[in-house]
C-alpha positions in Angstrom: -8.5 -4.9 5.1 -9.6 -2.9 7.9 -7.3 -4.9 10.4 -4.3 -4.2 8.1 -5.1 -0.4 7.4 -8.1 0.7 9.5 -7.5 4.1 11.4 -6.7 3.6 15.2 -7.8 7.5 16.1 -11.2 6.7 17.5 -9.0 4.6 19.8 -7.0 7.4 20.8 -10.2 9.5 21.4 -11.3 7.0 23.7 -8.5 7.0 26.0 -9.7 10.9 26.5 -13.2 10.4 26.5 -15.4 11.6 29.4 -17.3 8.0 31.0 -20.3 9.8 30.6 -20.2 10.8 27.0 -21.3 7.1 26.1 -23.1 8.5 22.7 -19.9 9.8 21.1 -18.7 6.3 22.5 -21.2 4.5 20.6 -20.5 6.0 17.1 -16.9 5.4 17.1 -15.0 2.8 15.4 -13.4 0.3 17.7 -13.2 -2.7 14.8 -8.8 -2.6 15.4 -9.5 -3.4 18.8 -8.5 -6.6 20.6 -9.2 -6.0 24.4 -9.6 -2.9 26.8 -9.4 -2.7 30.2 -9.1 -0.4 33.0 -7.2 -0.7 35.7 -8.1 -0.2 39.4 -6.1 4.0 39.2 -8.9 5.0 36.5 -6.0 4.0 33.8 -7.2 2.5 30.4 -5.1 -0.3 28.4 -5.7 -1.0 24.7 -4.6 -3.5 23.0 -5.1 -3.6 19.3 -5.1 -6.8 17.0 -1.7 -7.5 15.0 -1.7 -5.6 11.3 1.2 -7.4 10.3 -0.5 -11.0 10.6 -3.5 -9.3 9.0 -1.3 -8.0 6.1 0.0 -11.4 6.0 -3.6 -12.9 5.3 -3.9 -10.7 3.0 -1.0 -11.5 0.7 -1.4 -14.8 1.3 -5.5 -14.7 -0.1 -3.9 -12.6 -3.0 -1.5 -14.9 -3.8 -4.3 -18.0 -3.5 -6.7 -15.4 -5.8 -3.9 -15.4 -8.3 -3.1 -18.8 -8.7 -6.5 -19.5 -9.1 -7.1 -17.2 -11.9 -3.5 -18.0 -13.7 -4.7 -22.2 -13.3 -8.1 -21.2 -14.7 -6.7 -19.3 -17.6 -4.3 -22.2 -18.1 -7.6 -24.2 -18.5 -9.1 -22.0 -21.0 -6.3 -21.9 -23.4 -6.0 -25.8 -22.9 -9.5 -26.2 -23.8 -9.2 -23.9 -26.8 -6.7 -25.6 -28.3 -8.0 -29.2 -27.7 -11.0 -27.3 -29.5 -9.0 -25.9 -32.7 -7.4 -29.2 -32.9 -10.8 -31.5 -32.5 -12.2 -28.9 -35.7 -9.2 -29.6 -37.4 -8.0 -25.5 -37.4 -4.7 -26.0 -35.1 
């Protein structure tokens, strides 16, 4: 969930930061990132990880969830009524 709708700003803050405010460095949130680097002109590249793949896992783990829970409830009502049929209530 936080790949697929975490905030980038911290990010953004970063590209502005100062190099030697490292403690407003260390409280930011940098969980969307994939990779940084700087380049040899003081120059910093982010790269960020993909939120359409991770909004893809999601749906996918949704759709697994609900299949689950529709086979399970499947189950019960197929137990049930092998139950009501076995006490002779059908």
């Amino acid at each position: 969930m936080r790949l697929a709708f975490g905030c980038v700003s911290d990010a953004i803050r970063l590209l502005y930061c100062d190099q030697s405010d490292e403690k407003s460095i260390e409280n930011m949130d940098l969980f969307n990132i994939s990779e940084i680097k700087r380049k040899k002109g003081g120059d910093i590249e982010i790269k960020f990880f993909d939120r359409l793949k991770a909004l893809e896992k999601l749906q996918q783990l949704c759709d697994e969830k609900d299949a689950l829970t529709g086979a399970s409830l499947y189950s019960a009502i197929a137990q049930s009524a092998c139950a009501l049929k076995e006490d002779g209530l059908e």
